[in-house]
OpenMM code with the backbone's topology and positions (N, CA, C; nanometers):
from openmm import Vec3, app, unit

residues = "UNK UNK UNK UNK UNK UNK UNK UNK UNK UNK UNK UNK UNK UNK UNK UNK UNK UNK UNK UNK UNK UNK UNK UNK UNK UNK UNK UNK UNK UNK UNK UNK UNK UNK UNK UNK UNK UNK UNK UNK UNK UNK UNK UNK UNK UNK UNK UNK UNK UNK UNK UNK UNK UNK UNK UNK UNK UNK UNK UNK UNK UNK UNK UNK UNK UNK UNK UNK UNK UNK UNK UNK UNK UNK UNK UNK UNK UNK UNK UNK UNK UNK UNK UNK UNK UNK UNK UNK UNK UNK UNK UNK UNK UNK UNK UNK UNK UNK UNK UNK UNK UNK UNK UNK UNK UNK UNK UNK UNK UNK UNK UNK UNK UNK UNK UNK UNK UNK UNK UNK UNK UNK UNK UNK UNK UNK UNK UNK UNK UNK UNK UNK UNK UNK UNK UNK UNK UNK UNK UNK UNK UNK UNK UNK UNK UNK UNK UNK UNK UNK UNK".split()
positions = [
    Vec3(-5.0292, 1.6415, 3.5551),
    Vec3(-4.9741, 1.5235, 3.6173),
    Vec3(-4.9307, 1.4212, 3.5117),
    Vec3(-5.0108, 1.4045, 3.3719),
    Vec3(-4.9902, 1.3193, 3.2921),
    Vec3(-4.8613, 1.3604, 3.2018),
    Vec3(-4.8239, 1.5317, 3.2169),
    Vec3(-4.6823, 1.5483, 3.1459),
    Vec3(-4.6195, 1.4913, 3.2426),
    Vec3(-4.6204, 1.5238, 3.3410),
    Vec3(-4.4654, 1.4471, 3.4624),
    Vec3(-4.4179, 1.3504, 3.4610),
    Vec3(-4.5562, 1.2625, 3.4234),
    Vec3(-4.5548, 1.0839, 3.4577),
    Vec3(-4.4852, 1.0717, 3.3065),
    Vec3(-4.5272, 1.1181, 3.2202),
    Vec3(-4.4142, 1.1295, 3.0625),
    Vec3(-4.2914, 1.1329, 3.1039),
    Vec3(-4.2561, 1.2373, 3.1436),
    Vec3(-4.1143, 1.3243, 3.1541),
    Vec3(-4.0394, 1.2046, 3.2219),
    Vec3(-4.0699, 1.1402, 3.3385),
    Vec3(-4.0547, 1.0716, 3.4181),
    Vec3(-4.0153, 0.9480, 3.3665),
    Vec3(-4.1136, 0.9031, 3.2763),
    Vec3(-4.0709, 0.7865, 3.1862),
    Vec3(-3.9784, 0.7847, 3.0870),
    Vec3(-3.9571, 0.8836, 3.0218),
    Vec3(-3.8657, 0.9212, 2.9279),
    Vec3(-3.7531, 0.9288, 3.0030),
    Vec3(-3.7338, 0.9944, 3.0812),
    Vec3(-3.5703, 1.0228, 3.1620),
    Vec3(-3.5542, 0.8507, 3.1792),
    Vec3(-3.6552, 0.7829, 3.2396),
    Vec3(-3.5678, 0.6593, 3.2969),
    Vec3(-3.5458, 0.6046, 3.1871),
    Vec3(-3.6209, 0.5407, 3.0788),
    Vec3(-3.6204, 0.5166, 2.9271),
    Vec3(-3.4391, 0.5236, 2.9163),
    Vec3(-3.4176, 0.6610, 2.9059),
    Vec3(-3.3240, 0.7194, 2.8363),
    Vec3(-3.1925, 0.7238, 2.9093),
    Vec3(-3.1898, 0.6769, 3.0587),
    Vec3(-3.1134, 0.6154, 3.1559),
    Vec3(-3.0854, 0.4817, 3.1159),
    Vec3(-3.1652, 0.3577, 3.1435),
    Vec3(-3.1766, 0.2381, 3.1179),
    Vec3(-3.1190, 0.2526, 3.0069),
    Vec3(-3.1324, 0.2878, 2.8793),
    Vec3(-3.0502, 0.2516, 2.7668),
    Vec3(-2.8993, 0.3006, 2.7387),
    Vec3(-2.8579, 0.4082, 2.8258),
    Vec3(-2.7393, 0.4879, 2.8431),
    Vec3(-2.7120, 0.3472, 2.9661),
    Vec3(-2.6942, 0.3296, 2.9878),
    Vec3(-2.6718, 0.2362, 3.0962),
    Vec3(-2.6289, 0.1142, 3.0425),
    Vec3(-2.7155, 0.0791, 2.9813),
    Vec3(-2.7695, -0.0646, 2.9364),
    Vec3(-2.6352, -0.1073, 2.8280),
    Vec3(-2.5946, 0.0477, 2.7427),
    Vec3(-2.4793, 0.0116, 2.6111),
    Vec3(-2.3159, 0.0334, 2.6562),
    Vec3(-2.3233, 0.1020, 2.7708),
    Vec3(-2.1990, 0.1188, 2.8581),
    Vec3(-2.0902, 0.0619, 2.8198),
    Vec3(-2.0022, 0.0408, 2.8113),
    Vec3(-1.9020, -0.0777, 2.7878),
    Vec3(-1.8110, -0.0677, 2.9069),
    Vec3(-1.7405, -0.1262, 2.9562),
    Vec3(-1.6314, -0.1238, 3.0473),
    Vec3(-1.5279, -0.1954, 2.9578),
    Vec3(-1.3677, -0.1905, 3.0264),
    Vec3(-1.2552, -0.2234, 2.9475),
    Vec3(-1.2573, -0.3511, 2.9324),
    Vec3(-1.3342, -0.4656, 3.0095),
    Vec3(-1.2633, -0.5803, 2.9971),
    Vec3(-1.3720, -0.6524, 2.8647),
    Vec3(-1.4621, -0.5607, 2.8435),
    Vec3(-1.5381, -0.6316, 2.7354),
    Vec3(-1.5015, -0.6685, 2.5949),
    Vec3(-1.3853, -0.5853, 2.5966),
    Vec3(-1.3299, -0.6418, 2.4457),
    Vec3(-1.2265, -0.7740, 2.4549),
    Vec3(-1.2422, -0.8577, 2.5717),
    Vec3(-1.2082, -0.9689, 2.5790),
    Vec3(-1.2807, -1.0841, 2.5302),
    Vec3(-1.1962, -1.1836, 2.4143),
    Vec3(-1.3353, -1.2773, 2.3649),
    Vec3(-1.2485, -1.2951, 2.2282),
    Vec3(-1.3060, -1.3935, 2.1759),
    Vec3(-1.2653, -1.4339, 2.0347),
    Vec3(-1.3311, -1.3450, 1.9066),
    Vec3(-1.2577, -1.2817, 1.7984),
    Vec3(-1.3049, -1.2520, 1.7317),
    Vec3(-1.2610, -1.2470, 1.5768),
    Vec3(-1.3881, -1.2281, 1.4872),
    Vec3(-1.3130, -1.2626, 1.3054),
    Vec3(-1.2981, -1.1411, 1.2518),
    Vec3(-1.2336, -1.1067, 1.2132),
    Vec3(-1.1282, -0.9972, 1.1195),
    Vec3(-1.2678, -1.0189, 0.9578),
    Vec3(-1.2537, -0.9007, 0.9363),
    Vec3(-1.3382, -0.8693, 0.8263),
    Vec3(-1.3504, -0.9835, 0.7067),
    Vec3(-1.2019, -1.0186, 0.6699),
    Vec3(-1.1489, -1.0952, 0.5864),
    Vec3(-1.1839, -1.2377, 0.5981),
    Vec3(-1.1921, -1.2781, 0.7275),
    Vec3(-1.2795, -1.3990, 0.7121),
    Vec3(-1.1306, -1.5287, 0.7859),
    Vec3(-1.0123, -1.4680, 0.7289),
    Vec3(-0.9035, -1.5555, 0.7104),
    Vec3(-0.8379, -1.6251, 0.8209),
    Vec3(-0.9193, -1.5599, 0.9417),
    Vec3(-0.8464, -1.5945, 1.0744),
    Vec3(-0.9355, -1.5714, 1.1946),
    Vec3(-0.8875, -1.6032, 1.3174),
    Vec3(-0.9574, -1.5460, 1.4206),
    Vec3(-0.8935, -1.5162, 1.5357),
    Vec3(-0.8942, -1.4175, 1.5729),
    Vec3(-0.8272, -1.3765, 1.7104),
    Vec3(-0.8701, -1.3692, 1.8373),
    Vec3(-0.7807, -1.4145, 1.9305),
    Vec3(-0.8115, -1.4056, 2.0634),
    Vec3(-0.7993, -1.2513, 2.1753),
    Vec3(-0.8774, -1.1598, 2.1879),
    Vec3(-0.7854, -1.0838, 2.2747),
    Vec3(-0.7928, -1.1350, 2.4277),
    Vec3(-0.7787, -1.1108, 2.4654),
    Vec3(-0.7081, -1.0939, 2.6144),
    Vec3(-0.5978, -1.0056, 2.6809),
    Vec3(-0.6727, -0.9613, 2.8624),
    Vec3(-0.6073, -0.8623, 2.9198),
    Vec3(-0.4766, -0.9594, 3.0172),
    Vec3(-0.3929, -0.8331, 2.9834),
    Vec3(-0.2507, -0.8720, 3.0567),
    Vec3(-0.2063, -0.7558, 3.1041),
    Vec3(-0.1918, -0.7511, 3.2367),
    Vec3(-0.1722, -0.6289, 3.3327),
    Vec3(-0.2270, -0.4871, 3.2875),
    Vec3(-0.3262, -0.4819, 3.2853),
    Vec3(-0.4160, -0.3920, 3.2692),
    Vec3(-0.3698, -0.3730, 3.1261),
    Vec3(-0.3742, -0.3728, 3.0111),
    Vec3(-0.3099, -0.3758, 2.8528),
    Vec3(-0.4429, -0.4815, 2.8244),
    Vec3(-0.4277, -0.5004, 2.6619),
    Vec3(-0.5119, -0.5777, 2.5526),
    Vec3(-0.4056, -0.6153, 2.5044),
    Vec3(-0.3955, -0.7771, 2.4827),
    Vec3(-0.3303, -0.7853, 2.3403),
    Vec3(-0.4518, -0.9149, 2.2707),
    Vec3(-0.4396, -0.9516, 2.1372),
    Vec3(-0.4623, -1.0479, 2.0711),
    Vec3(-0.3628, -1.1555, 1.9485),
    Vec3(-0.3944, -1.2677, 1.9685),
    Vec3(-0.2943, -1.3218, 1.8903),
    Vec3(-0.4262, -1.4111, 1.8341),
    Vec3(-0.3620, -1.4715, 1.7187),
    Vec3(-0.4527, -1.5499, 1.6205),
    Vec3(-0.4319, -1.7009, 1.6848),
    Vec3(-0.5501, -1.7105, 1.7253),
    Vec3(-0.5483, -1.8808, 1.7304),
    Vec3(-0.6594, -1.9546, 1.6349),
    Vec3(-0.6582, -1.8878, 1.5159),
    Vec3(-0.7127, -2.0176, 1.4201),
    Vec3(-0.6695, -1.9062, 1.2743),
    Vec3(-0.6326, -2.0209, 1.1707),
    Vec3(-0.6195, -1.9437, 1.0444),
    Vec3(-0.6850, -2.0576, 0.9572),
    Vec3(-0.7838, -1.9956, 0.8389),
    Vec3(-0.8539, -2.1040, 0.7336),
    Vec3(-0.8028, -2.1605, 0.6935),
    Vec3(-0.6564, -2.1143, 0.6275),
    Vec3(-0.5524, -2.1676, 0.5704),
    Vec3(-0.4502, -2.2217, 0.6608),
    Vec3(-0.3979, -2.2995, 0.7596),
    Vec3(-0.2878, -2.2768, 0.8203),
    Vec3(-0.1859, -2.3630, 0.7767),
    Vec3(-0.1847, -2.3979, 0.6593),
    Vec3(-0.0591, -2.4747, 0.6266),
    Vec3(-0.0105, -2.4356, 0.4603),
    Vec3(0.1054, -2.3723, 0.4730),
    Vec3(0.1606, -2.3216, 0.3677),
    Vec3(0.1603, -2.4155, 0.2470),
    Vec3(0.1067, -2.3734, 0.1611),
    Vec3(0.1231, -2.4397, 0.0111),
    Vec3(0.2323, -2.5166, -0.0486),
    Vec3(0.2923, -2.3918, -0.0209),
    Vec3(0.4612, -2.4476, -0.1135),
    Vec3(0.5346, -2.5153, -0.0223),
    Vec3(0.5144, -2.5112, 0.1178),
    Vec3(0.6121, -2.6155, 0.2400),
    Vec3(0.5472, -2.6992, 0.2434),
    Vec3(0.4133, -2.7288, 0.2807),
    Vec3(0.3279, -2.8470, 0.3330),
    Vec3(0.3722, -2.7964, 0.4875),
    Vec3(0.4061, -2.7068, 0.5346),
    Vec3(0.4503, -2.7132, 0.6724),
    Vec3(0.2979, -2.6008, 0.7166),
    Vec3(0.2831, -2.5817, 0.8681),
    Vec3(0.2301, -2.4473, 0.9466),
    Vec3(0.2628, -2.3255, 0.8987),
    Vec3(0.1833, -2.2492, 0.8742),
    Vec3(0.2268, -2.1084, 0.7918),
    Vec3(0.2773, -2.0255, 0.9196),
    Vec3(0.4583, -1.9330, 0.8859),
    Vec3(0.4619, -1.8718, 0.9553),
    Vec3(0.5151, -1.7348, 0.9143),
    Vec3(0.5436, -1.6196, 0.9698),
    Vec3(0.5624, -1.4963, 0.9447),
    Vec3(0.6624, -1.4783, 0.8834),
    Vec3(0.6296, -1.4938, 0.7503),
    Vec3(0.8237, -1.4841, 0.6306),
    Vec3(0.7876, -1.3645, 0.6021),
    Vec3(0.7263, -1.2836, 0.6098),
    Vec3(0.7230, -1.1134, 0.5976),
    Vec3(0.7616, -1.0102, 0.7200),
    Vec3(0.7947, -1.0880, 0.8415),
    Vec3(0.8424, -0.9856, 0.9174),
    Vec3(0.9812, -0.9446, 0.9173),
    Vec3(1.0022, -0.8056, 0.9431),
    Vec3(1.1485, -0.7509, 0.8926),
    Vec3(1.2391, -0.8031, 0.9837),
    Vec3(1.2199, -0.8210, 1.0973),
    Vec3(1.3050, -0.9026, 1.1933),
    Vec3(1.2841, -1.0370, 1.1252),
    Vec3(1.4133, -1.0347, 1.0723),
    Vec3(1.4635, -1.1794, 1.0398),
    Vec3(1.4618, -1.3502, 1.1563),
    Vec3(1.4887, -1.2920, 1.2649),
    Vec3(1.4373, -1.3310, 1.3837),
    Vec3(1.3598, -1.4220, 1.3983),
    Vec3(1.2402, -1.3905, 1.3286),
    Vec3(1.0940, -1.4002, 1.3885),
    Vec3(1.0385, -1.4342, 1.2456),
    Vec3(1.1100, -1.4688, 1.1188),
    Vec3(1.0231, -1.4957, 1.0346),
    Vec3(1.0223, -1.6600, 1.0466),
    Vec3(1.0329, -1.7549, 1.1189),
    Vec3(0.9638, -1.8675, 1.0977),
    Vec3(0.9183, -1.9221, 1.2474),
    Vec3(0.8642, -1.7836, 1.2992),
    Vec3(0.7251, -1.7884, 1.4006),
    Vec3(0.6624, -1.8217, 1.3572),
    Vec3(0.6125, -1.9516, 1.3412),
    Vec3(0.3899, -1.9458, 1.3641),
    Vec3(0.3207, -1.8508, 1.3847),
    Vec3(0.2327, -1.8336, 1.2705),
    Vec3(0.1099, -1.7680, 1.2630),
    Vec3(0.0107, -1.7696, 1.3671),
    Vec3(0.0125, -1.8858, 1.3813),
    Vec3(-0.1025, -1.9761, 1.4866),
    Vec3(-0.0255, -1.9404, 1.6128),
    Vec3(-0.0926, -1.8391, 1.6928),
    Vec3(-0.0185, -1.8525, 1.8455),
    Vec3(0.0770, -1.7080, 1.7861),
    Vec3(0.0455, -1.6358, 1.6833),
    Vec3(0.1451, -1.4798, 1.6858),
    Vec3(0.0937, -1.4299, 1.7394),
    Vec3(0.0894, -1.2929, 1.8319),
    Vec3(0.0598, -1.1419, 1.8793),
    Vec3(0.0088, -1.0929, 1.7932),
    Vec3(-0.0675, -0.9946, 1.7449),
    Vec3(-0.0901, -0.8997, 1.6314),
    Vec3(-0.1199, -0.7935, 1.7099),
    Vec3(-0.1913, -0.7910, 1.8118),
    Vec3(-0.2469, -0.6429, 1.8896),
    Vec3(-0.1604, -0.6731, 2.0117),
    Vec3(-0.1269, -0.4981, 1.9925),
    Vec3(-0.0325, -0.5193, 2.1593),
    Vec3(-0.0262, -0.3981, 2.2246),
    Vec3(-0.0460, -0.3942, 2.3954),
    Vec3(-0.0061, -0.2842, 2.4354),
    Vec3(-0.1465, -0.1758, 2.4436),
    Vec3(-0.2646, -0.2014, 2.4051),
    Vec3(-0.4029, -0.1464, 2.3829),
    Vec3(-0.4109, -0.1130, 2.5355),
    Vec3(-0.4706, -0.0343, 2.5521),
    Vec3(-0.5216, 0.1062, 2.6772),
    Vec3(-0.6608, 0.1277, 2.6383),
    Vec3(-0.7089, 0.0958, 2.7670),
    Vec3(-0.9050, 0.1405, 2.7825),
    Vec3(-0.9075, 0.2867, 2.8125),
    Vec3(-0.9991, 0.3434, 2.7060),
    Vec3(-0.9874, 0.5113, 2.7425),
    Vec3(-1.0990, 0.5306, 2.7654),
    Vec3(-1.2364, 0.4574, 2.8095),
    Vec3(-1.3380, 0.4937, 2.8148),
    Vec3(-1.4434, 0.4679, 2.6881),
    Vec3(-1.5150, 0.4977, 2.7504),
    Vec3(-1.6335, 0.5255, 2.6399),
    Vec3(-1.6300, 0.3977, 2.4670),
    Vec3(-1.6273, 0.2844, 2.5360),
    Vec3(-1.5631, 0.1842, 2.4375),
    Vec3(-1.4654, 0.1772, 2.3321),
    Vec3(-1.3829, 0.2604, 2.3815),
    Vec3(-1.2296, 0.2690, 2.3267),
    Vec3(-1.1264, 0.2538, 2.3630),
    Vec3(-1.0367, 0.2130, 2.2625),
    Vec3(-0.8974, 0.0920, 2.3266),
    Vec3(-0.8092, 0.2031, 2.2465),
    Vec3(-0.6461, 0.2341, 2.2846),
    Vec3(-0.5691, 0.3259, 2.1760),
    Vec3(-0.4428, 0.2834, 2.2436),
    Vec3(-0.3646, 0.3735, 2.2170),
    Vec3(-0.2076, 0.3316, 2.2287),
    Vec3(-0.1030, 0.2312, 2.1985),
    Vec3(-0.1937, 0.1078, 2.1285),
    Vec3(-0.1493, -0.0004, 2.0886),
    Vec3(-0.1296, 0.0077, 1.9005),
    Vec3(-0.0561, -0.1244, 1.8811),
    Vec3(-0.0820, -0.1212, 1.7364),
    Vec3(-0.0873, -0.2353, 1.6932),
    Vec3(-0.0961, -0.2913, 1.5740),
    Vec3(-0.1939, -0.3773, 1.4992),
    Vec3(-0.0729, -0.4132, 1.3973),
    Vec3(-0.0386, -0.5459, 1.3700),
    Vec3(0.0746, -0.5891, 1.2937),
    Vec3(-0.0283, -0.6673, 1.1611),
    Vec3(0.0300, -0.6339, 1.0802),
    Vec3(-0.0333, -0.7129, 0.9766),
    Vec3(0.0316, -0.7861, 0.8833),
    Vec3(0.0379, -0.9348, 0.9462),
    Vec3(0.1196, -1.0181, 0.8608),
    Vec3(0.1630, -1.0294, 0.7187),
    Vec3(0.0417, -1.0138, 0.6439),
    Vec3(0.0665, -1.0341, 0.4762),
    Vec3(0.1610, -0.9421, 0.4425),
    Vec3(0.1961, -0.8268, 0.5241),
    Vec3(0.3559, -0.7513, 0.4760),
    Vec3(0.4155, -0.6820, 0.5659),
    Vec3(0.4188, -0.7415, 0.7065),
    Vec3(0.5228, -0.7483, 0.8069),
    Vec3(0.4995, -0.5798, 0.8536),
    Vec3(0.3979, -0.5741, 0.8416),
    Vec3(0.4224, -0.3829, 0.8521),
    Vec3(0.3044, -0.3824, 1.0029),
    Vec3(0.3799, -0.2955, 1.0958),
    Vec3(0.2460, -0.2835, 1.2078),
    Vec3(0.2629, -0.0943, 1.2404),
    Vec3(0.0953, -0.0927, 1.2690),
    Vec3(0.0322, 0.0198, 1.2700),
    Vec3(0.0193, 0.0698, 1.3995),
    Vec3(0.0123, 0.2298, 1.4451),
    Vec3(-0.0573, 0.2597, 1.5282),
    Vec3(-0.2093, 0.2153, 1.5219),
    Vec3(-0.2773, 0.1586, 1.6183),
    Vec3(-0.3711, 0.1195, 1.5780),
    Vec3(-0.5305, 0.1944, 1.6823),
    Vec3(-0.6140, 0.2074, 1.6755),
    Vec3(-0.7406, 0.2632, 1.7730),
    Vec3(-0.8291, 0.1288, 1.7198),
    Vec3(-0.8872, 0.0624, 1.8681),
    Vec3(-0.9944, -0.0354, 1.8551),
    Vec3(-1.1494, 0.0499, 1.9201),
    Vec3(-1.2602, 0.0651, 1.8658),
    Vec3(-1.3802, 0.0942, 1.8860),
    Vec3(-1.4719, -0.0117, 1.9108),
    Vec3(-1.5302, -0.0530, 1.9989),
    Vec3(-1.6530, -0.0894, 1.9745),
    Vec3(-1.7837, -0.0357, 1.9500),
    Vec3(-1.8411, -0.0559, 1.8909),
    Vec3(-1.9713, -0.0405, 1.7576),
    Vec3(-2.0880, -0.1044, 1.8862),
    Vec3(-2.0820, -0.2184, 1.8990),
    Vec3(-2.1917, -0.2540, 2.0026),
    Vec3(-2.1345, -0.3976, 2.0648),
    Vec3(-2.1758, -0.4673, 2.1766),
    Vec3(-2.0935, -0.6089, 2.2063),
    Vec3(-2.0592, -0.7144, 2.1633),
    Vec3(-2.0893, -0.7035, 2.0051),
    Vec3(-2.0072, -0.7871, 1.9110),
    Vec3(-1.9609, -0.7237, 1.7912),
    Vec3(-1.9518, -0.5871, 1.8309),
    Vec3(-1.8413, -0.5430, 1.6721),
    Vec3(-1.7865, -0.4297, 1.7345),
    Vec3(-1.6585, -0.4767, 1.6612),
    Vec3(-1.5356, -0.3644, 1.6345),
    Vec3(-1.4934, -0.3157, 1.5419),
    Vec3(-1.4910, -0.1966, 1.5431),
    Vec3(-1.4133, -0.1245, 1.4419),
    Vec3(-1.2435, -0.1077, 1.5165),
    Vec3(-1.1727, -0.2011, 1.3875),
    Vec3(-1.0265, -0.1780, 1.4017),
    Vec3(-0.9499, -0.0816, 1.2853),
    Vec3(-0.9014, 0.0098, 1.3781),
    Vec3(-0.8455, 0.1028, 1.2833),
    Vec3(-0.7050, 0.1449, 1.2808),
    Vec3(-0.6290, 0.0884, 1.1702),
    Vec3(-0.4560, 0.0917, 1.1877),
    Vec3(-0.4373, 0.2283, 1.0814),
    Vec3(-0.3242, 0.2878, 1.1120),
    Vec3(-0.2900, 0.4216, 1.0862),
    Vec3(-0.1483, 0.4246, 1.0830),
    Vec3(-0.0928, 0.5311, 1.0273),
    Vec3(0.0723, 0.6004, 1.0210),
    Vec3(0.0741, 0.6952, 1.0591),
    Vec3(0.1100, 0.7698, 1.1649),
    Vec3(0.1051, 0.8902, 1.1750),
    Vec3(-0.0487, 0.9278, 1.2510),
    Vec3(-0.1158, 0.9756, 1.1345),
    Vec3(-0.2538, 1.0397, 1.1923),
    Vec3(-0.3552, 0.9476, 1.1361),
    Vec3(-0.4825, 0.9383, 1.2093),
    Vec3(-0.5723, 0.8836, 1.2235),
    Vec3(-0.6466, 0.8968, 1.1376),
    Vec3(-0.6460, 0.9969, 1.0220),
    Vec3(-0.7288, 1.0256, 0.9681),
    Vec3(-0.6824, 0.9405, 0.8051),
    Vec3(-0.5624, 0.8979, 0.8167),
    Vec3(-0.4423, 0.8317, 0.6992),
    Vec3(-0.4659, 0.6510, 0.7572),
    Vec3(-0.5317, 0.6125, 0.7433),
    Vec3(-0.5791, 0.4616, 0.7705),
    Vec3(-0.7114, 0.3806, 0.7336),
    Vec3(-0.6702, 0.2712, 0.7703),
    Vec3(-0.8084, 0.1603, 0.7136),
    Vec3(-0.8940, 0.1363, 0.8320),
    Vec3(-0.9950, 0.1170, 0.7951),
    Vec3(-1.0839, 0.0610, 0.9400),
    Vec3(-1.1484, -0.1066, 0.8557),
    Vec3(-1.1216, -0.1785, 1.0154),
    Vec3(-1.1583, -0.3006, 0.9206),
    Vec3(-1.2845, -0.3311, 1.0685),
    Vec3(-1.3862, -0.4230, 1.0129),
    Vec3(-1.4726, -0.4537, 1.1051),
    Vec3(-1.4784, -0.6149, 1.1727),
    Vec3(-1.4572, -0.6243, 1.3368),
    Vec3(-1.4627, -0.7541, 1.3121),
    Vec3(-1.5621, -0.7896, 1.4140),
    Vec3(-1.6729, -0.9128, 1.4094),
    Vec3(-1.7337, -0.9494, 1.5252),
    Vec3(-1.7066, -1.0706, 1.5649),
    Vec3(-1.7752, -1.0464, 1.7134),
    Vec3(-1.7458, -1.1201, 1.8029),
    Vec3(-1.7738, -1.2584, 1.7501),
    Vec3(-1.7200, -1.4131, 1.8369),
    Vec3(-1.7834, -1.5244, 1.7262),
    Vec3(-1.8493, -1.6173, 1.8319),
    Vec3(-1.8507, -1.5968, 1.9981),
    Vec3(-1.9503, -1.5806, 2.0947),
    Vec3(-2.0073, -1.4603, 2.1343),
    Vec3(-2.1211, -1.4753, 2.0820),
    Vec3(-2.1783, -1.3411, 2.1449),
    Vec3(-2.2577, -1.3299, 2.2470),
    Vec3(-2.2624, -1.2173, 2.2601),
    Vec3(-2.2724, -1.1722, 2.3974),
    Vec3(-2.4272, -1.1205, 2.4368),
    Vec3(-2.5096, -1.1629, 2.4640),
    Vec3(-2.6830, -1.1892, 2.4994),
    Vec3(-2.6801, -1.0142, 2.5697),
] * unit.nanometer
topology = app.Topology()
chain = topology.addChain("A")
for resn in residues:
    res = topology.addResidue(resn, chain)
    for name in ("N", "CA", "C"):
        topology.addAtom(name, app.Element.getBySymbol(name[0]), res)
């Protein structure tokens, strides 16, 4: 009787914590800091999609202008004196389950270049962001956490 009442405890144990780390899609909604320290991003869902745009940068005022720093590295000429503050960087992200975001990609200002990108969550305040060319296995993973966290 005293193995059962084990067995018994262990299964729920081992339920409760499978349970407990779950993630659903809308959890990667929330403010968060990029490895680098240099910024912070907002994501948020828009018709079932992820995107994030930066609403704070350490630096946000260009040196050599005295002006708001904005995107003079993107190849669309267009769009190079967008604001930083208030850009897109993640766009187009898809919940695939099992705390993973994919189909989107990841722009990275300092040289106008954007990635296929896969977002992971690690646990409810970290992500692993991972931008790529091609294949997944040809990319950086950068880590960022949450900057309310999540109890």
């Amino acid at each position: 009787m005293k193995t059962m009442k084990t067995k018994l405890f262990l299964i729920t144990f081992c339920l409760l914590g499978y349970f407990s780390f779950a993630q659903e899609a809308g959890d990667i909604v929330g403010v968060w800091e990029p490895g680098h320290g240099k910024a912070k991003v907002k994501i948020d869902k828009i018709d079932n999609k992820f995107y994030g745009k930066i609403v704070w940068l350490k630096e946000p005022i260009d040196p050599v202008t005295g002006e708001p720093k904005v995107d003079k590295n993107n190849p669309d000429e267009s769009m190079q004196n967008a604001p930083l503050r208030g850009f897109r960087i993640l766009k187009d992200f898809e919940y695939q389950g099992e705390g993973i975001w994919e189909e989107g990609t990841i722009y990275d200002p300092e040289n106008g270049t954007s990635y296929s990108c896969i977002i992971t969550m690690k646990d409810e305040n970290t992500l692993d962001i991972r931008g790529y060319v091609g294949v997944k296995t040809f990319g950086r993973t950068d880590t960022w956490r949450r900057l309310i966290r999540k109890k």
